[in-house]
mmCIF file as Biopython writes it, N, C-alpha, C and O atoms, coordinates in Angstrom:
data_model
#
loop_
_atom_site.group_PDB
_atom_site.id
_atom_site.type_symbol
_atom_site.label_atom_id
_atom_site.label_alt_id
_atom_site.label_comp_id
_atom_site.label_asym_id
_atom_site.label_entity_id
_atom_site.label_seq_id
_atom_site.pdbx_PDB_ins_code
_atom_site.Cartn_x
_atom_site.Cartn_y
_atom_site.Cartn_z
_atom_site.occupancy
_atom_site.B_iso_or_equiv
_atom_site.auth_seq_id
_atom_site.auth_asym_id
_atom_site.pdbx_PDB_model_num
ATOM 1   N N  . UNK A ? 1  ? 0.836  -1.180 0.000   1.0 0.0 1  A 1 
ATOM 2   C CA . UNK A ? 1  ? 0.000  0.000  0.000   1.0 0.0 1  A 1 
ATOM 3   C C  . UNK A ? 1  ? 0.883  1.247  0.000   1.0 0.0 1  A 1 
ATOM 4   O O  . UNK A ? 1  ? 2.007  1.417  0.472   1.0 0.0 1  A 1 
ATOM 5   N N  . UNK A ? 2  ? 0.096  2.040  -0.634  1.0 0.0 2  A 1 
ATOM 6   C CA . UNK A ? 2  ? 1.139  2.973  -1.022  1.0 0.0 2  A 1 
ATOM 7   C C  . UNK A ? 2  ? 0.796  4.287  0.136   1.0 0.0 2  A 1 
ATOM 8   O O  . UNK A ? 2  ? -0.346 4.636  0.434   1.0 0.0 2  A 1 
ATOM 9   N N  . UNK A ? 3  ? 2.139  4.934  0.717   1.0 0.0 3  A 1 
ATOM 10  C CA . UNK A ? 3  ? 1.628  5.498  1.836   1.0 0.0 3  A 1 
ATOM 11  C C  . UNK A ? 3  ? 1.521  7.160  1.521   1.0 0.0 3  A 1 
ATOM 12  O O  . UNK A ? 3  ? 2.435  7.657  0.863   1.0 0.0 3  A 1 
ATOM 13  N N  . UNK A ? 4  ? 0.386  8.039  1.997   1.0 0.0 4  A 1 
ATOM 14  C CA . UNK A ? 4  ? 0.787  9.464  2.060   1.0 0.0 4  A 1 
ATOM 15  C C  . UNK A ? 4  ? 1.861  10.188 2.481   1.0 0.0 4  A 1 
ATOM 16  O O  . UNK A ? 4  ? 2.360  9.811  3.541   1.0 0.0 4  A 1 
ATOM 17  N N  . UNK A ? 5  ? 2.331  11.086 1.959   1.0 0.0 5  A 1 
ATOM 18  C CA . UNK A ? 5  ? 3.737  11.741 2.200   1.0 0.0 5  A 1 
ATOM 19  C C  . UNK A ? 5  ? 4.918  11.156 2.603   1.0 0.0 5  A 1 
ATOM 20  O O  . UNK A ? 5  ? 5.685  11.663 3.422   1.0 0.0 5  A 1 
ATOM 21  N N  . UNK A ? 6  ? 5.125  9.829  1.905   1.0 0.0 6  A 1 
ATOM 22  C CA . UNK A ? 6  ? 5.930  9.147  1.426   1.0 0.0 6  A 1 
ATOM 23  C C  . UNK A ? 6  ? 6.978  9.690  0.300   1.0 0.0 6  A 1 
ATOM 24  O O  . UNK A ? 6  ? 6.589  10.406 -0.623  1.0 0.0 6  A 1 
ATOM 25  N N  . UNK A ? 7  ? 8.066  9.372  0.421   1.0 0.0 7  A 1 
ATOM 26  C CA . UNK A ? 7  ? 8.998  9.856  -0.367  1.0 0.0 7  A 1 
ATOM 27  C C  . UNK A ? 7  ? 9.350  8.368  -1.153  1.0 0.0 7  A 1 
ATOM 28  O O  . UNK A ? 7  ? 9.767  7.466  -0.426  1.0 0.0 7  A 1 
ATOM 29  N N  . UNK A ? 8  ? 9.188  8.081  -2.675  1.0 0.0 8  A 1 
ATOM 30  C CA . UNK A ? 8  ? 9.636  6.972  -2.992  1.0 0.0 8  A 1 
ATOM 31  C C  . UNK A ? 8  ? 10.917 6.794  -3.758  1.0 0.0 8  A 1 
ATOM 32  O O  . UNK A ? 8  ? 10.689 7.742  -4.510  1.0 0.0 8  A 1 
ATOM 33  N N  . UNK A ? 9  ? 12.021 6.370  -4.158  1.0 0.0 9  A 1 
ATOM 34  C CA . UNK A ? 9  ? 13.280 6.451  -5.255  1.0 0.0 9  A 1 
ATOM 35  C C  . UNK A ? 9  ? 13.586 5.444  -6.455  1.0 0.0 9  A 1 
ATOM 36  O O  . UNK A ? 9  ? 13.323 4.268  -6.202  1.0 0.0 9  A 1 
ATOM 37  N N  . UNK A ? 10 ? 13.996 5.666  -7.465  1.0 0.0 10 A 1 
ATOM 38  C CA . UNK A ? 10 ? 14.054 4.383  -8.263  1.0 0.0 10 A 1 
ATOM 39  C C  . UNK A ? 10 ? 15.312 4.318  -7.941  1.0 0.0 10 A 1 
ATOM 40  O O  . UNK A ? 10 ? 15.816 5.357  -7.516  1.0 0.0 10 A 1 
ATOM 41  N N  . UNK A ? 11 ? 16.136 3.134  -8.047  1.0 0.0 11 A 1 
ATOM 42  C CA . UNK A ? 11 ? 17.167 2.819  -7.556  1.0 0.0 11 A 1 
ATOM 43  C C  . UNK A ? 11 ? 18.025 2.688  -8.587  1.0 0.0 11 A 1 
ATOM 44  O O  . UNK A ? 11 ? 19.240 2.669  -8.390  1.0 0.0 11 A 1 
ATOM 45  N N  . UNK A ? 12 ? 17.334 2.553  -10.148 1.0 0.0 12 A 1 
ATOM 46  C CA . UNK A ? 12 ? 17.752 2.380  -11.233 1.0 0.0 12 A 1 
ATOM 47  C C  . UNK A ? 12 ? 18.525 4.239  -12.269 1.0 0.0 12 A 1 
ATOM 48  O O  . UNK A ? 12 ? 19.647 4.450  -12.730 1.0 0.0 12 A 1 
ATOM 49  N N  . UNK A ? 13 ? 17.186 5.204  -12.229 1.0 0.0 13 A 1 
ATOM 50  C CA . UNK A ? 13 ? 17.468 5.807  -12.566 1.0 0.0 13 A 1 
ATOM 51  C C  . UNK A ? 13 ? 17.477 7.164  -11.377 1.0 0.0 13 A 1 
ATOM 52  O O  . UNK A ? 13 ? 18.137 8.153  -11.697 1.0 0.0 13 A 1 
ATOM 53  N N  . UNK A ? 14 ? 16.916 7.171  -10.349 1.0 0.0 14 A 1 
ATOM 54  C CA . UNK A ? 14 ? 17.339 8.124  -9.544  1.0 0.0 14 A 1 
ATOM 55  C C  . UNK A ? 14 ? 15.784 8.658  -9.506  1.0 0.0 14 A 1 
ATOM 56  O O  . UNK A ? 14 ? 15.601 9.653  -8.804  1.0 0.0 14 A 1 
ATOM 57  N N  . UNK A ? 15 ? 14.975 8.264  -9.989  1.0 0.0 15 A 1 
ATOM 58  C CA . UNK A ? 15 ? 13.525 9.247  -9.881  1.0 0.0 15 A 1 
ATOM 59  C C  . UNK A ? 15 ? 12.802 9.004  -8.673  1.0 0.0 15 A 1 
ATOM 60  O O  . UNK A ? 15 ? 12.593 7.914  -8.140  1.0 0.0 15 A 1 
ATOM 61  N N  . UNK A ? 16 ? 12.330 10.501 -8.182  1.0 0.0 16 A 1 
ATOM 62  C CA . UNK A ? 16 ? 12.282 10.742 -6.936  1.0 0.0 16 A 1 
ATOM 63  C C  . UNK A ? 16 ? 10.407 10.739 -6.847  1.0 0.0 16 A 1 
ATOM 64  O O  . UNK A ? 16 ? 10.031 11.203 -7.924  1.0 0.0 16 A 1 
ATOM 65  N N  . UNK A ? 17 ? 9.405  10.454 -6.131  1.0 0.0 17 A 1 
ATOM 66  C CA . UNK A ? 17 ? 7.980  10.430 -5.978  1.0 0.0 17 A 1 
ATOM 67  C C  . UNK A ? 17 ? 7.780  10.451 -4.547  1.0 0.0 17 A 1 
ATOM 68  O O  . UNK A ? 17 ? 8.166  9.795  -3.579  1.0 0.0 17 A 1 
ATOM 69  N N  . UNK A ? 18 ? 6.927  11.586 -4.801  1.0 0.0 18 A 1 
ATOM 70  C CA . UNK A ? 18 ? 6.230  12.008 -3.507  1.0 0.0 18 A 1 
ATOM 71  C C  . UNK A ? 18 ? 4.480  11.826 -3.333  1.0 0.0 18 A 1 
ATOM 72  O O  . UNK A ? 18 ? 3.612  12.566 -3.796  1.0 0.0 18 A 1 
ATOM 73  N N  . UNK A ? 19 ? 4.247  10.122 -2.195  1.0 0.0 19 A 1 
ATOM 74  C CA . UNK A ? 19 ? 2.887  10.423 -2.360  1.0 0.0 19 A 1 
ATOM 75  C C  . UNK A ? 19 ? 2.111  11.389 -2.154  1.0 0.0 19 A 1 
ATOM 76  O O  . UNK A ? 19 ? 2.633  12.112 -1.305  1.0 0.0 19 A 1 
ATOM 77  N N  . UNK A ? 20 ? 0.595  12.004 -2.666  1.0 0.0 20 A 1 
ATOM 78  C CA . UNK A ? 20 ? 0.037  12.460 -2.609  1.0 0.0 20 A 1 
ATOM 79  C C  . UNK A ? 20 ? -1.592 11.824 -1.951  1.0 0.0 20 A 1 
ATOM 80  O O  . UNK A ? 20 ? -2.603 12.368 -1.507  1.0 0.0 20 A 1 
ATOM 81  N N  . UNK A ? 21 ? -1.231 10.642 -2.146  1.0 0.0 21 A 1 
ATOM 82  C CA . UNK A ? 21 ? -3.095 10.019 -1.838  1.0 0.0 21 A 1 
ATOM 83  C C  . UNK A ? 21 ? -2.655 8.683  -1.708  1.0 0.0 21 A 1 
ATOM 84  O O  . UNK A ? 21 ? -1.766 8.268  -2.452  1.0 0.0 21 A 1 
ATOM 85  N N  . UNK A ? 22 ? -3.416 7.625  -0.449  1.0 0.0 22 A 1 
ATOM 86  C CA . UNK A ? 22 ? -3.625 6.692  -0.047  1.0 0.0 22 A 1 
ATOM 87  C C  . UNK A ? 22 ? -4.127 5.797  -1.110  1.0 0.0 22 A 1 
ATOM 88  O O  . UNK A ? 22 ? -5.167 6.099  -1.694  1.0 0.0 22 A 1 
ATOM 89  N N  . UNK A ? 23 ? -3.366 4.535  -1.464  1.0 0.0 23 A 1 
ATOM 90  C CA . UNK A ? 23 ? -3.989 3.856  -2.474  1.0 0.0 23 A 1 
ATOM 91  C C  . UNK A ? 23 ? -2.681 2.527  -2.710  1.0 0.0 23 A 1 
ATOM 92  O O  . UNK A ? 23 ? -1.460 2.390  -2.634  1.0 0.0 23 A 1 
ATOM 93  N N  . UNK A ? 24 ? -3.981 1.707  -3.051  1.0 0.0 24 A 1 
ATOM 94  C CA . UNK A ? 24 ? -3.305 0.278  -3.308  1.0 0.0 24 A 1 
ATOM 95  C C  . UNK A ? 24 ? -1.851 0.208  -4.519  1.0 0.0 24 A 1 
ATOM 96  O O  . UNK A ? 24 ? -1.636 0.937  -5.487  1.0 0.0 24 A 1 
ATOM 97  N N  . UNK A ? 25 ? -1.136 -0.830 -4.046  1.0 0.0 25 A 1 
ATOM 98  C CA . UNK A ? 25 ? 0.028  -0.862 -4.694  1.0 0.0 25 A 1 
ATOM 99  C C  . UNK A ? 25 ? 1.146  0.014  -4.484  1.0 0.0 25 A 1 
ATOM 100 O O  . UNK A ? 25 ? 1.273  0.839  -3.579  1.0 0.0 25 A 1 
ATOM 101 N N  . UNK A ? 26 ? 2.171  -0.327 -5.683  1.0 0.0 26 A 1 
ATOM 102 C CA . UNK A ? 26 ? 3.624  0.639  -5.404  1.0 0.0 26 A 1 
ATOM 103 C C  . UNK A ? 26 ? 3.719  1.288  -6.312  1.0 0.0 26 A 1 
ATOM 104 O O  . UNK A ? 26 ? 2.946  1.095  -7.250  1.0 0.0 26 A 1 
ATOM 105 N N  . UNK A ? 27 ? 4.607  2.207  -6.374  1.0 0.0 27 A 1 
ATOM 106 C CA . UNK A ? 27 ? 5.054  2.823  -7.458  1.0 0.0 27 A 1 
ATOM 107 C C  . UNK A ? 27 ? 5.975  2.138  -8.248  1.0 0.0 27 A 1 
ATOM 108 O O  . UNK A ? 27 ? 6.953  1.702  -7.642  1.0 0.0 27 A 1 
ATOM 109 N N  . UNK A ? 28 ? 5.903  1.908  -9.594  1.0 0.0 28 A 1 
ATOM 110 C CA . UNK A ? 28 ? 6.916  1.473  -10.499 1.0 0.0 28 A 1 
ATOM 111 C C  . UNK A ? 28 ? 7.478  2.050  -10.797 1.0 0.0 28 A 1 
ATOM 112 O O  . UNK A ? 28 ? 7.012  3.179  -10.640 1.0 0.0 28 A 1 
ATOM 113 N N  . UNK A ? 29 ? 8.700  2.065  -11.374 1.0 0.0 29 A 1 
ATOM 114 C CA . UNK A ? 29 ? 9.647  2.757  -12.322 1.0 0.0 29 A 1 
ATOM 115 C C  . UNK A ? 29 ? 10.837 1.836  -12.961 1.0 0.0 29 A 1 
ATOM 116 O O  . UNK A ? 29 ? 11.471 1.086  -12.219 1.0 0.0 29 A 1 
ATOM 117 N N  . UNK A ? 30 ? 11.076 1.900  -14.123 1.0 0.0 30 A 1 
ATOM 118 C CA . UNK A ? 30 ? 12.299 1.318  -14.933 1.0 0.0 30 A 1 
ATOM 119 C C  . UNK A ? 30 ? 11.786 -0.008 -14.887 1.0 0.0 30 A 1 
ATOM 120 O O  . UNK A ? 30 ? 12.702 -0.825 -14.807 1.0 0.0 30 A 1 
ATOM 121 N N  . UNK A ? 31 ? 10.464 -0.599 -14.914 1.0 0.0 31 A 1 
ATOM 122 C CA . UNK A ? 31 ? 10.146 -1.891 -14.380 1.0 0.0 31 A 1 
ATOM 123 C C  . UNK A ? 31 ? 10.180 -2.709 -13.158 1.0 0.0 31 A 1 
ATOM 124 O O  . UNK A ? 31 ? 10.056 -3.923 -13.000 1.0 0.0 31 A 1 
ATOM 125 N N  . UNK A ? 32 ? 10.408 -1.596 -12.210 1.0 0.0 32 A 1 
ATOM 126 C CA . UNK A ? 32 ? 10.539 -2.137 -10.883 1.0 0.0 32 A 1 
ATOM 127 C C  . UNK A ? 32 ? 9.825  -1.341 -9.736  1.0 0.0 32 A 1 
ATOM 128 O O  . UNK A ? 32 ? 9.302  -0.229 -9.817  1.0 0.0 32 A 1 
ATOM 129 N N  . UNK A ? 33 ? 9.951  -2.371 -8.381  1.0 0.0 33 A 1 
ATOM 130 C CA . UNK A ? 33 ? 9.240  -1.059 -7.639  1.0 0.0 33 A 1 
ATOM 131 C C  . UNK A ? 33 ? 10.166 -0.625 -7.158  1.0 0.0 33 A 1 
ATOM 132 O O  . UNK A ? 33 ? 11.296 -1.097 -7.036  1.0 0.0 33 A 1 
ATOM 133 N N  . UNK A ? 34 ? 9.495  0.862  -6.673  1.0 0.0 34 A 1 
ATOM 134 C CA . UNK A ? 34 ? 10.550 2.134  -6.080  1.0 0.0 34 A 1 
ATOM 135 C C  . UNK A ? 34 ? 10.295 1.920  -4.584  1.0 0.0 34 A 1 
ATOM 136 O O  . UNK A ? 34 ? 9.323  1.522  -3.941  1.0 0.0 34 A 1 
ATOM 137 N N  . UNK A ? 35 ? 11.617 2.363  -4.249  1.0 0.0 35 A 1 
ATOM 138 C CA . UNK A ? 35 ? 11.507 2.164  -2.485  1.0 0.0 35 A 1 
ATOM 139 C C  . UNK A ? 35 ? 11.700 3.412  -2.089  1.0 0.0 35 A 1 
ATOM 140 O O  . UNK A ? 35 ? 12.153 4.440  -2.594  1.0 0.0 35 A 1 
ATOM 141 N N  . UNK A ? 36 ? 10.941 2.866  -0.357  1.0 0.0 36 A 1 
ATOM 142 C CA . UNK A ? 36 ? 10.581 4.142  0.522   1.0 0.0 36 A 1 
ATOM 143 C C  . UNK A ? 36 ? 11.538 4.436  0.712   1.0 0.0 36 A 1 
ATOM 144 O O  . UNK A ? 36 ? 12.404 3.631  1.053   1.0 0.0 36 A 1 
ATOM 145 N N  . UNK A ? 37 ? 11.825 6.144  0.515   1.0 0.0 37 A 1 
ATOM 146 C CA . UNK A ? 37 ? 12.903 6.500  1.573   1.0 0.0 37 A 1 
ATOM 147 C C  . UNK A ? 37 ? 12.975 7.284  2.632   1.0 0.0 37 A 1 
ATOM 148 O O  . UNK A ? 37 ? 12.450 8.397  2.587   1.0 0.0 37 A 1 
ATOM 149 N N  . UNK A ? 38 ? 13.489 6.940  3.512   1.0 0.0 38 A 1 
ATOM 150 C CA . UNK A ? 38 ? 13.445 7.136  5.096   1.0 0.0 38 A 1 
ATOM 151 C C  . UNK A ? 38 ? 14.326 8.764  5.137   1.0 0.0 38 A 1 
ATOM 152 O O  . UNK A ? 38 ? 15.315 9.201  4.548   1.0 0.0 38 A 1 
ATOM 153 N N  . UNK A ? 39 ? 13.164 9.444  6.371   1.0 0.0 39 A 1 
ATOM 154 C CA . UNK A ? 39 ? 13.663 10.519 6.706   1.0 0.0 39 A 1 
ATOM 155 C C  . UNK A ? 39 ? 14.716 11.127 7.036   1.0 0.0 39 A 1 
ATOM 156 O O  . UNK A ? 39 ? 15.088 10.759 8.150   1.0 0.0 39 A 1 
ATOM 157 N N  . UNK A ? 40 ? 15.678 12.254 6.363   1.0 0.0 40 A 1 
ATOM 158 C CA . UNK A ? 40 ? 16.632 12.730 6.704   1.0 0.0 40 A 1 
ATOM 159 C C  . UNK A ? 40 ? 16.999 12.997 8.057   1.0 0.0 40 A 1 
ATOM 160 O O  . UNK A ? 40 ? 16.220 13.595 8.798   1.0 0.0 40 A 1 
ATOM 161 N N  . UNK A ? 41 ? 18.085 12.617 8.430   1.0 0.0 41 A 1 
ATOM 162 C CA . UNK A ? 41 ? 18.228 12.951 10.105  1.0 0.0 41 A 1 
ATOM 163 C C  . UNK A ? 41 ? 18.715 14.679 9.970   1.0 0.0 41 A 1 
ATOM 164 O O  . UNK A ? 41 ? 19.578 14.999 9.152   1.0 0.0 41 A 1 
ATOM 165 N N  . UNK A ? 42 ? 18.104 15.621 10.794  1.0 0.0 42 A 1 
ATOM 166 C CA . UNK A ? 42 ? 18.420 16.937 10.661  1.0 0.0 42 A 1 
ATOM 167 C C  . UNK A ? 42 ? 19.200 17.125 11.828  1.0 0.0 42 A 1 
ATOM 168 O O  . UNK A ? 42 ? 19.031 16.470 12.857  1.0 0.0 42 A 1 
ATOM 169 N N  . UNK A ? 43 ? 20.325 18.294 11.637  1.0 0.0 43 A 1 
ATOM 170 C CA . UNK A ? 43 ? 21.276 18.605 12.317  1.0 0.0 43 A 1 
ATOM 171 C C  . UNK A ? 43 ? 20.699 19.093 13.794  1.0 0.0 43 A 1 
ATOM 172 O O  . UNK A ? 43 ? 19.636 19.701 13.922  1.0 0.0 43 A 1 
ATOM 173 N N  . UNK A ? 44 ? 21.566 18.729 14.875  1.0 0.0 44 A 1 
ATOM 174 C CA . UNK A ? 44 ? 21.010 19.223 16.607  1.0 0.0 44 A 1 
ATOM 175 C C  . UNK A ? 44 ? 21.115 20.826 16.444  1.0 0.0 44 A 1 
ATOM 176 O O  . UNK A ? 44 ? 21.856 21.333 15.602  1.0 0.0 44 A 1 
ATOM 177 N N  . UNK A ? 45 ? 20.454 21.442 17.164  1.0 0.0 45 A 1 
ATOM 178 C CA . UNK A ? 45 ? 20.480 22.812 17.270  1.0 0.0 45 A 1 
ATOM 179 C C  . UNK A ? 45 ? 21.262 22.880 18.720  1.0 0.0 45 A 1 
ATOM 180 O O  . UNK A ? 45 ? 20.559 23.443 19.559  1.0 0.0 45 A 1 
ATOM 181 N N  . UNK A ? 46 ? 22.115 22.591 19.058  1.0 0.0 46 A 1 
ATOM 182 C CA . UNK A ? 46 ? 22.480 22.777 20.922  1.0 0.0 46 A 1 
ATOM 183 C C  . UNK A ? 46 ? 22.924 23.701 20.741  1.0 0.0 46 A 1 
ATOM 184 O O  . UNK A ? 46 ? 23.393 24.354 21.674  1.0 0.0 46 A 1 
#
C-alpha cells in the first residue's frame, strides 16, 4: 500500500515520488518497484 507523504526512489534511474493520496500498490519505475525513503536525520540545534 502505497503510503501518504511518502517519499519513494528508483534505484535504477534516480527518480524521486512524492505520495500524494492513499492507495493500493507501489510505485513502479524502470520496471521495478521504487523504495521508501526514510527521513533525513536533521542537524542538533544545541
Amino acid at each position: 500500500m502505497v503510503q501518504m507523504g511518502k517519499r519513494y526512489k528508483c534505484e535504477e534511474c534516480g527518480t524521486e515520488a512524492l505520495c500524494t493520496k492513499v492507495g493500493e500498490g507501489q510505485p513502479i519505475c524502470c520496471e521495478k518497484e521504487m523504495e521508501v525513503l526514510e527521513p533525513k536525520a536533521l542537524p542538533s540545534s544545541d
